[in-house]
ROSE-4610 file (N, C-alpha, C; in Angstrom, 1 decimal, always signed):
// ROSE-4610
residu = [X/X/X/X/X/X/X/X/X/X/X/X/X/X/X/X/X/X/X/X/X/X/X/X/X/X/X/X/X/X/X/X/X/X/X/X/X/X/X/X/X/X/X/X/X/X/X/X/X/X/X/X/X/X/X/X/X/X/X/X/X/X/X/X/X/X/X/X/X/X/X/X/X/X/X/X/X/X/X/X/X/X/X/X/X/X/X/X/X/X/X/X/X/X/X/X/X/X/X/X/X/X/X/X/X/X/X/X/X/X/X/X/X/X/X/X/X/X/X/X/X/X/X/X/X/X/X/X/X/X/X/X/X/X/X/X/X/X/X/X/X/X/X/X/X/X/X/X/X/X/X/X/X/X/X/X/X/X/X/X/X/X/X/X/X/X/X/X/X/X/X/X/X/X/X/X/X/X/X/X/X/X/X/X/X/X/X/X/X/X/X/X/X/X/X/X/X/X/X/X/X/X/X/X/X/X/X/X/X/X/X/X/X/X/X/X/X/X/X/X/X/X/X/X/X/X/X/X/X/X/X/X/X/X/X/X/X/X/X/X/X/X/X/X/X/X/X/X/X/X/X/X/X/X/X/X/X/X/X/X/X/X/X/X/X/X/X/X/X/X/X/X/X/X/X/X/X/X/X/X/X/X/X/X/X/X/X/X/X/X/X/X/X/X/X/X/X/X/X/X/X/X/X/X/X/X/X/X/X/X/X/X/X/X/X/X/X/X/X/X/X/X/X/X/X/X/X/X/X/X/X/X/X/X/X/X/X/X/X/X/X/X/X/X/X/X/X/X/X/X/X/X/X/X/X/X/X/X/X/X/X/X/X/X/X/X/X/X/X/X/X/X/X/X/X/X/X/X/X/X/X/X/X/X/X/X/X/X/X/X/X/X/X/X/X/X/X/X/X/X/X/X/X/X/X/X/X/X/X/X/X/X/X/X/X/X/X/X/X/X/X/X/X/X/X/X/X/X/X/X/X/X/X/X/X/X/X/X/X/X/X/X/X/X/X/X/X/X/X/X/X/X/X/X/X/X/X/X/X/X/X/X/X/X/X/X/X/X/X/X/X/X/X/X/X/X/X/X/X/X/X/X/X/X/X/X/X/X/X/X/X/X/X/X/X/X/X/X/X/X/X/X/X/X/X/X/X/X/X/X/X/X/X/X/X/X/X/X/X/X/X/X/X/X/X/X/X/X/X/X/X/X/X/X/X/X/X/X/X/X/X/X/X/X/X/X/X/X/X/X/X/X/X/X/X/X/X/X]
num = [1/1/1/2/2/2/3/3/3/4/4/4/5/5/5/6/6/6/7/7/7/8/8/8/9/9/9/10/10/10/11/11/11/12/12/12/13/13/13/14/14/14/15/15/15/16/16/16/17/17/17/18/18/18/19/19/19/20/20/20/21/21/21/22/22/22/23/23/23/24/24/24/25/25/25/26/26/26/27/27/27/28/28/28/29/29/29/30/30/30/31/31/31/32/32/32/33/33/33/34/34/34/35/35/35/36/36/36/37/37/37/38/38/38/39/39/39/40/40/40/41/41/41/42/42/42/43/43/43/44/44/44/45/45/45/46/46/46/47/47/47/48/48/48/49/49/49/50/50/50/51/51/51/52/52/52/53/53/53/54/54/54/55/55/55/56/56/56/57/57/57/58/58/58/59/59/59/60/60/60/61/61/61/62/62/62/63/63/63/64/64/64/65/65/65/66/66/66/67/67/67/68/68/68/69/69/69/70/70/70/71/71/71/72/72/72/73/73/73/74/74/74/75/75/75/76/76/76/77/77/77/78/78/78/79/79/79/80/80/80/81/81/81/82/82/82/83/83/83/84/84/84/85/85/85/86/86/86/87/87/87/88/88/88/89/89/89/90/90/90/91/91/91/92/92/92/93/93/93/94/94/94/95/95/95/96/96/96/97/97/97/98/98/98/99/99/99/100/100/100/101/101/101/102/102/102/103/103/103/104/104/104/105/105/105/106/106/106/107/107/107/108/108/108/109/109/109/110/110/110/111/111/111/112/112/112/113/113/113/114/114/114/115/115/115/116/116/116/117/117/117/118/118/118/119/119/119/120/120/120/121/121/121/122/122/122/123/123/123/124/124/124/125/125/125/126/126/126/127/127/127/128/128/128/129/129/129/130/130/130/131/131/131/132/132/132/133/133/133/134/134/134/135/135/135/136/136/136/137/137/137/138/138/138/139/139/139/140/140/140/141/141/141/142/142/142/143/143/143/144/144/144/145/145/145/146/146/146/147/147/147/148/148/148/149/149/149/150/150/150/151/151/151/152/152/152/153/153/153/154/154/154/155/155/155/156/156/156/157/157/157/158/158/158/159/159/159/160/160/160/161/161/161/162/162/162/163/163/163/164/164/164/165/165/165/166/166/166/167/167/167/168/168/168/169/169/169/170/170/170/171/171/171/172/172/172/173/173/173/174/174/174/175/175/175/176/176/176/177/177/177/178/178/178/179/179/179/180/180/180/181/181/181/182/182/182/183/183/183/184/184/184/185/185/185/186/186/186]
x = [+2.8/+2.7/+3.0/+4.1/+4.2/+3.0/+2.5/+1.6/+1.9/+2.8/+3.9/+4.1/+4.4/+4.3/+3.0/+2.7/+0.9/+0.8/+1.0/+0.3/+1.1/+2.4/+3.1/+2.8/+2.6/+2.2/+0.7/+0.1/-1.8/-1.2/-0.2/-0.3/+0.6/+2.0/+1.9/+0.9/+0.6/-0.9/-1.6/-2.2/-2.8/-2.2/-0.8/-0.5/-0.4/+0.5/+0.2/-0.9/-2.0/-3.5/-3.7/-3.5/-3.6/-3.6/-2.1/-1.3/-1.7/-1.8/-2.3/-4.2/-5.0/-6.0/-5.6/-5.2/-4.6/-4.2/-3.6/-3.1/-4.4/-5.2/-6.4/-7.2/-7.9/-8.3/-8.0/-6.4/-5.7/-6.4/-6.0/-6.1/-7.2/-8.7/-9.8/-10.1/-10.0/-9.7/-9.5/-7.7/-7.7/-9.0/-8.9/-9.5/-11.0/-11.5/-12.9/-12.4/-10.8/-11.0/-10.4/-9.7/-10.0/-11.2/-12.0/-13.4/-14.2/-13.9/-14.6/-13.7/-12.6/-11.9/-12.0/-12.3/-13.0/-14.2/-15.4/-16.0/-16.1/-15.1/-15.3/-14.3/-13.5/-12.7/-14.2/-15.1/-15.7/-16.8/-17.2/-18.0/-17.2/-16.2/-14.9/-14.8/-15.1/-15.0/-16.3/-17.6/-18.9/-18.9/-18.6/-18.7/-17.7/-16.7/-15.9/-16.5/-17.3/-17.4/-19.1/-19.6/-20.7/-20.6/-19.1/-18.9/-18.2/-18.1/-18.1/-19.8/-20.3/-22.0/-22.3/-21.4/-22.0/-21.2/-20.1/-19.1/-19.7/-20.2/-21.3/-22.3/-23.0/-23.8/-24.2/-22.4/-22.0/-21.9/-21.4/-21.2/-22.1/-23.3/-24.6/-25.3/-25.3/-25.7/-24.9/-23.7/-23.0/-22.0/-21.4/-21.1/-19.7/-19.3/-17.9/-18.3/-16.8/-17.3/-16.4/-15.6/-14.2/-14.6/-14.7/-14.8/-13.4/-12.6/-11.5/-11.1/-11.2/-11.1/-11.9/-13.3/-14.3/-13.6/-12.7/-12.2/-10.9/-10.2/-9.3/-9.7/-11.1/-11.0/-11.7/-12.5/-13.3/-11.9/-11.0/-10.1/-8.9/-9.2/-8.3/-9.6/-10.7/-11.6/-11.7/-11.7/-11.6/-10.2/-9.2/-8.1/-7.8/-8.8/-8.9/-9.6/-11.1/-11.9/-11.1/-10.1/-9.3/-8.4/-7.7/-7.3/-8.0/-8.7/-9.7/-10.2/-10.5/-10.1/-9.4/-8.2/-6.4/-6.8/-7.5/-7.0/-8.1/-9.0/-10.3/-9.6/-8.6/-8.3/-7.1/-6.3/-5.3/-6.0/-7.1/-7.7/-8.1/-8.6/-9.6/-8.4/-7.2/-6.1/-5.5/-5.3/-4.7/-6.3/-7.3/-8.5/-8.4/-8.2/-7.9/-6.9/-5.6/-4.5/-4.9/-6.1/-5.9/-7.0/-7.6/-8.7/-8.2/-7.1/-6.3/-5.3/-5.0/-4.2/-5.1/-6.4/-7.7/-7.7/-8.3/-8.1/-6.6/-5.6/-4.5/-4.8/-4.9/-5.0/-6.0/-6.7/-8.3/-7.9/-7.2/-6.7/-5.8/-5.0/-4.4/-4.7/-5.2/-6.2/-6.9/-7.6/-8.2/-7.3/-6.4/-5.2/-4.5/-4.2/-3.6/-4.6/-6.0/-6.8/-7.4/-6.9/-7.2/-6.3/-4.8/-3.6/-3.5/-4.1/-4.9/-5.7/-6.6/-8.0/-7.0/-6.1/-5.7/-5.0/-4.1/-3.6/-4.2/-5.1/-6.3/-6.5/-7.2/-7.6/-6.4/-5.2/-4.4/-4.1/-4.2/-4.3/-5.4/-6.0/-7.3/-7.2/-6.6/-6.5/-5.5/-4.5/-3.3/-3.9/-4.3/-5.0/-5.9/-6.9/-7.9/-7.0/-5.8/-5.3/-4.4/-3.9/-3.6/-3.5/-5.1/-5.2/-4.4/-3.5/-2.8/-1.7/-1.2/+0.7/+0.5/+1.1/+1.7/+2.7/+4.0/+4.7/+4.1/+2.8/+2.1/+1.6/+1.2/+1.1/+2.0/+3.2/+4.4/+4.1/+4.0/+4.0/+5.6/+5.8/+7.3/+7.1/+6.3/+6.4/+6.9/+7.6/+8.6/+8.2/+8.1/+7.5/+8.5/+8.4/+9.5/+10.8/+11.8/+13.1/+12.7/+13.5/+13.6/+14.3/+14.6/+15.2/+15.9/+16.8/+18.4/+18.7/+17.8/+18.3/+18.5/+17.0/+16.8/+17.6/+18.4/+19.6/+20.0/+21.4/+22.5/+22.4/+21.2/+20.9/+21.2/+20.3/+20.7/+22.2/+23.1/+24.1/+24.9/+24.9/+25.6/+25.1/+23.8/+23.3/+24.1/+24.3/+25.2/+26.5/+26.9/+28.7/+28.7/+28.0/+27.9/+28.0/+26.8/+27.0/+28.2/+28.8/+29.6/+30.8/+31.5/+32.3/+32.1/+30.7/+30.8/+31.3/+31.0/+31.4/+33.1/+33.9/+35.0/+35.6/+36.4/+37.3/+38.7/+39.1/+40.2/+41.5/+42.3/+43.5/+44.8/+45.5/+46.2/+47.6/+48.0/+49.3/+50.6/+51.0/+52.1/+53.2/+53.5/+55.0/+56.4/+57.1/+58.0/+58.9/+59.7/+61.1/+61.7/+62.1/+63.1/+64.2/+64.5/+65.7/+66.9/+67.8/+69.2/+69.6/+69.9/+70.9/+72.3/+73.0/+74.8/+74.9/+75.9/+76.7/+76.5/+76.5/+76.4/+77.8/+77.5/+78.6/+79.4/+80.8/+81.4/+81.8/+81.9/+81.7/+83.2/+83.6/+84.8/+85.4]
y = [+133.0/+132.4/+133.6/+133.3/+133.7/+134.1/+135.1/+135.2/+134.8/+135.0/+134.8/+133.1/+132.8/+131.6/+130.8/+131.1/+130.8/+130.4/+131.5/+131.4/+130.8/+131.0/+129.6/+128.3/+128.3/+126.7/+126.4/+127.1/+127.3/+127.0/+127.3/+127.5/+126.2/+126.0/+124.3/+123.3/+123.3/+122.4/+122.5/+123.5/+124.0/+123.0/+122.9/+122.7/+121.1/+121.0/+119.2/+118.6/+119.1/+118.8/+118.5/+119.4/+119.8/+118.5/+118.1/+117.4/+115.9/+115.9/+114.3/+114.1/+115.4/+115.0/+114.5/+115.0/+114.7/+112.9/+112.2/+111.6/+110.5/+111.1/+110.5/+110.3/+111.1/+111.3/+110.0/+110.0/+108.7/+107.8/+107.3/+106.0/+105.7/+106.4/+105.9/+105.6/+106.4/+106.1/+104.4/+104.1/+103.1/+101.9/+102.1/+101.3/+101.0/+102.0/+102.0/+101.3/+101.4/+100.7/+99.3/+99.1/+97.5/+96.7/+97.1/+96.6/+96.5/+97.6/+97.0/+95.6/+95.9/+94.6/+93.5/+93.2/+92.0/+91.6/+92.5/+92.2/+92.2/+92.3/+92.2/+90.7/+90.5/+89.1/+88.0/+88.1/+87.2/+87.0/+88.3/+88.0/+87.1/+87.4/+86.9/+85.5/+85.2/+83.4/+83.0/+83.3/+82.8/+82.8/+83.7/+83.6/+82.3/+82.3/+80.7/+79.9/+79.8/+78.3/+78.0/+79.6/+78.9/+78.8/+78.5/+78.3/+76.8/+76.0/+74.9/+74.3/+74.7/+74.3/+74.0/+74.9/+75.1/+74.5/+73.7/+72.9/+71.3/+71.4/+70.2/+70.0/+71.5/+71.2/+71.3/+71.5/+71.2/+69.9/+69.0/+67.9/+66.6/+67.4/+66.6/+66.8/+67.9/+68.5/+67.9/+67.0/+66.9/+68.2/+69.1/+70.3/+69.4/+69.4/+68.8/+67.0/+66.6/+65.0/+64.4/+64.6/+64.0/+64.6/+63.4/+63.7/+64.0/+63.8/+64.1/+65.3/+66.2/+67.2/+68.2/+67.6/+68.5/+68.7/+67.8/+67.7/+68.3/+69.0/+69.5/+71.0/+71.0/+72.6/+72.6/+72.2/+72.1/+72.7/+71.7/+72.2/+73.4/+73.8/+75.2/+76.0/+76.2/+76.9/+76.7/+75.9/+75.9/+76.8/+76.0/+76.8/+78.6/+78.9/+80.3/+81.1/+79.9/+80.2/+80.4/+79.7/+79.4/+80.8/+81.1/+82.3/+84.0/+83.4/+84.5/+84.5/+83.9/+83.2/+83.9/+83.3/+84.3/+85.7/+86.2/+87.5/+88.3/+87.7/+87.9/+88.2/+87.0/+87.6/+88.5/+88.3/+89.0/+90.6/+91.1/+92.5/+92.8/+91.7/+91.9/+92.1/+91.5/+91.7/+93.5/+93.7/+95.2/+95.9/+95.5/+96.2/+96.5/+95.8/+95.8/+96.6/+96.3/+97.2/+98.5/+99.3/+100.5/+101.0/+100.0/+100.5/+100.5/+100.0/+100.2/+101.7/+101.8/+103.5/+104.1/+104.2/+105.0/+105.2/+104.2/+104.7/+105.3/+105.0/+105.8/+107.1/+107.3/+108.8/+109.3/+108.9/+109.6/+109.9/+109.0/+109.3/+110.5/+110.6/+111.4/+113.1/+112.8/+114.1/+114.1/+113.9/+114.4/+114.8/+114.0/+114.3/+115.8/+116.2/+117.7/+118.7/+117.8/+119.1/+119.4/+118.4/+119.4/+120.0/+119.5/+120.3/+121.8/+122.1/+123.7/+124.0/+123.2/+123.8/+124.2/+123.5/+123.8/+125.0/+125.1/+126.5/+127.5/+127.3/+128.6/+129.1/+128.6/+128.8/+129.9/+128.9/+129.8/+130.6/+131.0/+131.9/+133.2/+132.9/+133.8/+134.0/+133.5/+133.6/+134.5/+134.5/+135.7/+137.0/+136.9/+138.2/+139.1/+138.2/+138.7/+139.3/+139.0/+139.0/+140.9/+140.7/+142.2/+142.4/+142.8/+143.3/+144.1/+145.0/+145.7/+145.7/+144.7/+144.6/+143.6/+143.3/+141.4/+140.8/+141.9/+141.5/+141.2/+141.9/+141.3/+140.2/+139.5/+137.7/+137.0/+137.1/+136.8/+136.1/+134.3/+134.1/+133.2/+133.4/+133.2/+131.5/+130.7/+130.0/+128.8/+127.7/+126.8/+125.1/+125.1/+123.6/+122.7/+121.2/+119.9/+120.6/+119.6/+119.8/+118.6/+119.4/+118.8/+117.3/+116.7/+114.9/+115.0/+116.1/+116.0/+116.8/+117.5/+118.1/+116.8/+116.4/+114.8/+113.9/+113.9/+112.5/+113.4/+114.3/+114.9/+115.0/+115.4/+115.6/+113.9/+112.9/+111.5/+111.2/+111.2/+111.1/+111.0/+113.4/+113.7/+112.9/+112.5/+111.8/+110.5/+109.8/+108.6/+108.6/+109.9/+109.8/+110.5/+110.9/+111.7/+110.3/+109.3/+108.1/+107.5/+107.1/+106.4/+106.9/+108.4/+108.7/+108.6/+108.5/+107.8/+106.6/+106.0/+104.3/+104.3/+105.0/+104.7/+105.3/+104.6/+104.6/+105.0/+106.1/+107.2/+106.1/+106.3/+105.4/+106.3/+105.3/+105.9/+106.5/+107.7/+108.4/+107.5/+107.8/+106.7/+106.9/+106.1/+106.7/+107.1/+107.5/+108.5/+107.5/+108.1/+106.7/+106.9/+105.5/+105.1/+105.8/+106.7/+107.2/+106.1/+106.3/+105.9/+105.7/+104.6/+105.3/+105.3/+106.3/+105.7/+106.7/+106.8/+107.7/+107.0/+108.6/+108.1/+107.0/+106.1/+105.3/+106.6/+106.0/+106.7/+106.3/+107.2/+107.2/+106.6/+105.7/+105.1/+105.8]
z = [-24.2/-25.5/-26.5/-27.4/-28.6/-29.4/-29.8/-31.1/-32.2/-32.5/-33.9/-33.9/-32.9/-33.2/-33.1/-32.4/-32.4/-34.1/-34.3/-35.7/-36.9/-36.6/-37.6/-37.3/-35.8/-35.2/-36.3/-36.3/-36.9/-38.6/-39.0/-40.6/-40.9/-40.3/-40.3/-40.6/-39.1/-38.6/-39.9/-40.5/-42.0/-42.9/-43.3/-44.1/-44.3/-43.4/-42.8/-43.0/-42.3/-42.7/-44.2/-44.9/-46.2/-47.1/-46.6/-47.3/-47.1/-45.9/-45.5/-45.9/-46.2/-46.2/-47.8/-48.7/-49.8/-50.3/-48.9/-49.1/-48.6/-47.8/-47.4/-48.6/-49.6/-50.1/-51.7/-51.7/-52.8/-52.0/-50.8/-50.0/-50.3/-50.1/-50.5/-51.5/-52.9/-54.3/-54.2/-53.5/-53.4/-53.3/-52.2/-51.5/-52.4/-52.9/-53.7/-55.0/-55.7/-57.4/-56.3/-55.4/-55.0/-55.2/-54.0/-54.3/-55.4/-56.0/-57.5/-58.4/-57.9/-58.5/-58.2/-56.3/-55.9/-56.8/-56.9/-57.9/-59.6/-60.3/-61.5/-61.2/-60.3/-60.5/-60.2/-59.3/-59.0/-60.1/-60.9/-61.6/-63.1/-63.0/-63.8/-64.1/-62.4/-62.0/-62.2/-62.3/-62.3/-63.8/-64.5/-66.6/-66.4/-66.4/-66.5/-65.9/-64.4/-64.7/-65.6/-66.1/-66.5/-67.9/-68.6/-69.7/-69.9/-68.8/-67.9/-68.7/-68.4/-68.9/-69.8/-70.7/-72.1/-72.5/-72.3/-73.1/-72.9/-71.7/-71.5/-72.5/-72.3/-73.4/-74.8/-75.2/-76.4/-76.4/-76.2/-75.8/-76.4/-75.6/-75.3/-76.8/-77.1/-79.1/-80.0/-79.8/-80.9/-81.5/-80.7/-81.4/-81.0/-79.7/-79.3/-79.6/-80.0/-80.5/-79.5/-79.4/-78.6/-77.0/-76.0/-74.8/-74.4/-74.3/-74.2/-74.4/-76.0/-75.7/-74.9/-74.9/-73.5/-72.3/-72.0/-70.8/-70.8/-71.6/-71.8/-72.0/-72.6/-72.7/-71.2/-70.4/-69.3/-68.3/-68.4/-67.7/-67.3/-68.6/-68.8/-68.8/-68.3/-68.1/-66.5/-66.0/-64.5/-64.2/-64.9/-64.1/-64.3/-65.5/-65.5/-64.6/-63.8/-62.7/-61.5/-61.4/-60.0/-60.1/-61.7/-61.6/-61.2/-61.6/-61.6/-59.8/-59.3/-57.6/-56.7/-57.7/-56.7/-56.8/-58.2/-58.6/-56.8/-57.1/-56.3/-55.0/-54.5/-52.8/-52.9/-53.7/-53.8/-53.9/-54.4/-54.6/-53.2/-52.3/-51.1/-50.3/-50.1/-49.5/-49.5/-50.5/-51.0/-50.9/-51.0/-50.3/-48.9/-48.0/-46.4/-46.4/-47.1/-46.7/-47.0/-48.2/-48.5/-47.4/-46.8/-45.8/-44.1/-44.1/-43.1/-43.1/-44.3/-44.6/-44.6/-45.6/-45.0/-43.0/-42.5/-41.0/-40.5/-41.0/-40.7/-40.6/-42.0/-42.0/-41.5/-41.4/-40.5/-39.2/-39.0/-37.2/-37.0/-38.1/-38.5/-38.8/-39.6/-40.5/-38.5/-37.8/-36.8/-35.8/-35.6/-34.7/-34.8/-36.4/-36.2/-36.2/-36.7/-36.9/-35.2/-34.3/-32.9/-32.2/-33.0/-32.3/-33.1/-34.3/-34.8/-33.8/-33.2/-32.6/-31.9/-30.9/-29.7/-29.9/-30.9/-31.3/-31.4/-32.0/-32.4/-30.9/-30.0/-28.8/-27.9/-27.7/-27.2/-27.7/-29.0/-29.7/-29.8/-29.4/-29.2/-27.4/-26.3/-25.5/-25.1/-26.2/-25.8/-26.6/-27.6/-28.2/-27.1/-26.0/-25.4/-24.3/-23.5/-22.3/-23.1/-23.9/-24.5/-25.8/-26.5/-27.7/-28.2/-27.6/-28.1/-28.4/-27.1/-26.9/-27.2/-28.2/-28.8/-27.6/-27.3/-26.3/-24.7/-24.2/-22.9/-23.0/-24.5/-23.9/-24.1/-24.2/-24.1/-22.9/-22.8/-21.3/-20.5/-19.8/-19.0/-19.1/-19.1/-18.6/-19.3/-19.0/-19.9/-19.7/-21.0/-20.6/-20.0/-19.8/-19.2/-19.9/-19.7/-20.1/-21.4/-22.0/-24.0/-23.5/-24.3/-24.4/-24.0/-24.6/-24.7/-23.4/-22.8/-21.5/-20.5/-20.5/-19.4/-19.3/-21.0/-21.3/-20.5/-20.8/-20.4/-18.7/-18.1/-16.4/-15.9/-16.7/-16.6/-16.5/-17.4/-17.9/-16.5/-16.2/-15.1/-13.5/-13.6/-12.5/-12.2/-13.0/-13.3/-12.7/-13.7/-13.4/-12.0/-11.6/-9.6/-9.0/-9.4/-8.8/-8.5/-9.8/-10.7/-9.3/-9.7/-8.9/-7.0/-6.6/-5.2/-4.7/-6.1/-5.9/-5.9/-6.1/-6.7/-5.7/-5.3/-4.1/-4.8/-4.5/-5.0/-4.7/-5.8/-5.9/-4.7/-3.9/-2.8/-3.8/-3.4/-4.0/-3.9/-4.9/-5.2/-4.2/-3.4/-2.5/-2.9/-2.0/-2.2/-2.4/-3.3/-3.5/-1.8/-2.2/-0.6/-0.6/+0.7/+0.5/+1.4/+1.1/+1.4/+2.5/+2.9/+4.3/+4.2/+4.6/+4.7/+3.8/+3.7/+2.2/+1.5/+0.0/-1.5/-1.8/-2.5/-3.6/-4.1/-4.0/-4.8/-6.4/-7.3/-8.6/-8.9/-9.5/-10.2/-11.6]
C-alpha cells in the first residue's frame, strides 16, 4: 500500500462525506417544512369546514336571508376544504419523498464514512510495518483485473473460440494448364 495514496484516498472519502452530509442535512430541512405543511393544510381544512357552522348559524339568526345563497357560500367553503385536502396529501407525498432522500443519504453518509475507517486502518498498518521507509510499505500486491482488462481477456477468449469453429477456406486452384501447342497469333 501506497501511503500517499492512503491518504488522498482518506481526504476524498473526507470530502465526499463532507458534501453529502451537506446534502443530508437540506433533505431533512426538507422533509421537517413538509410535515409542518401536512399540518398547517389540515388545520387549514378544519377552520373551513367549521366556518360551514357558522354560515348555518348565521342562517338560523337571521344574518343570512336567502338559503340559496347559504348554499352557495357553504359550497365554496367546502371546496376550499377539499382544497385545502389535495394541498394536505400532496405535502405528505413530497414528505415521503424527502424522507426517502433522507435514508438515501444516511446510507450513504455511512457507507464512505467506513470506506475512510477502512483507509485509516490500512493506513496506520503500513505506518506500523516501516515507520521510517514510506517506500517498505509499498505492498506488491494487485488487486482483480480492472473491467476493461476482463472485457478485452473475454473478447480475445471469444475470437480463440470463434477461430476454432471456422474451418479454413481451401486455396484457390492453379489455372488449368493446356495441352497441345499454343494458338498461333493471326
Amino acid at each position: 500500500m501506497n501511503v500517499e495514496k492512503a491518504e488522498l484516498k482518506i481526504l476524498v472519502a473526507t470530502d465526499i462525506g463532507a458534501s453529502i452530509e451537506d446534502s443530508f442535512e437540506a433533505a431533512k430541512k426538507e422533509m421537517c417544512r413538509q410535515e409542518g405543511a401536512v399540518g398547517a393544510f389540515v388545520q387549514a381544512a378544519k377552520a373551513c369546514e367549521q366556518l360551514c357552522e357558522h354560515v348555518d348559524k348565521d342562517v338560523e339568526e337571521g344574518k343570512i336571508e336567502s338559503l340559496e345563497v347559504a348554499v352557495v357560500v357553504k359550497r365554496w367553503i367546502t371546496r376550499t376544504a377539499d382544497i385545502q385536502r389535495n394541498l394536505q396529501r400532496r405535502a405528505e407525498n413530497l414528505g415521503m419523498a424527502a424522507a426517502g432522500k433522507v435514508s438515501a443519504l444516511e446510507q450513504t453518509v455511512a457507507l464512505v464514512s467506513k470506506y475512510r475507517q477502512i483507509e485509516e486502518v490500512k493506513l496506520q498498518a503500513a505506518r506500523l510495518i516501516s515507520p521510517d521507509d514510506p517506500s517498505a510499505a509499498e505492498v506488491t500486491r494487485r488487486p482483480g483485473l480492472s473491467i476493461k482488462e476482463r472485457r478485452l481477456a473475454e473478447q480475445e477468449a471469444e475470437r480463440a473460440e470463434a477461430e476454432k469453429l471456422l474451418v479454413p477456406p481451401a486455396p484457390p486452384a492453379p489455372p488449368a494448364k493446356r495441352r497441345g501447342r499454343p494458338a498461333k497469333k493471326r
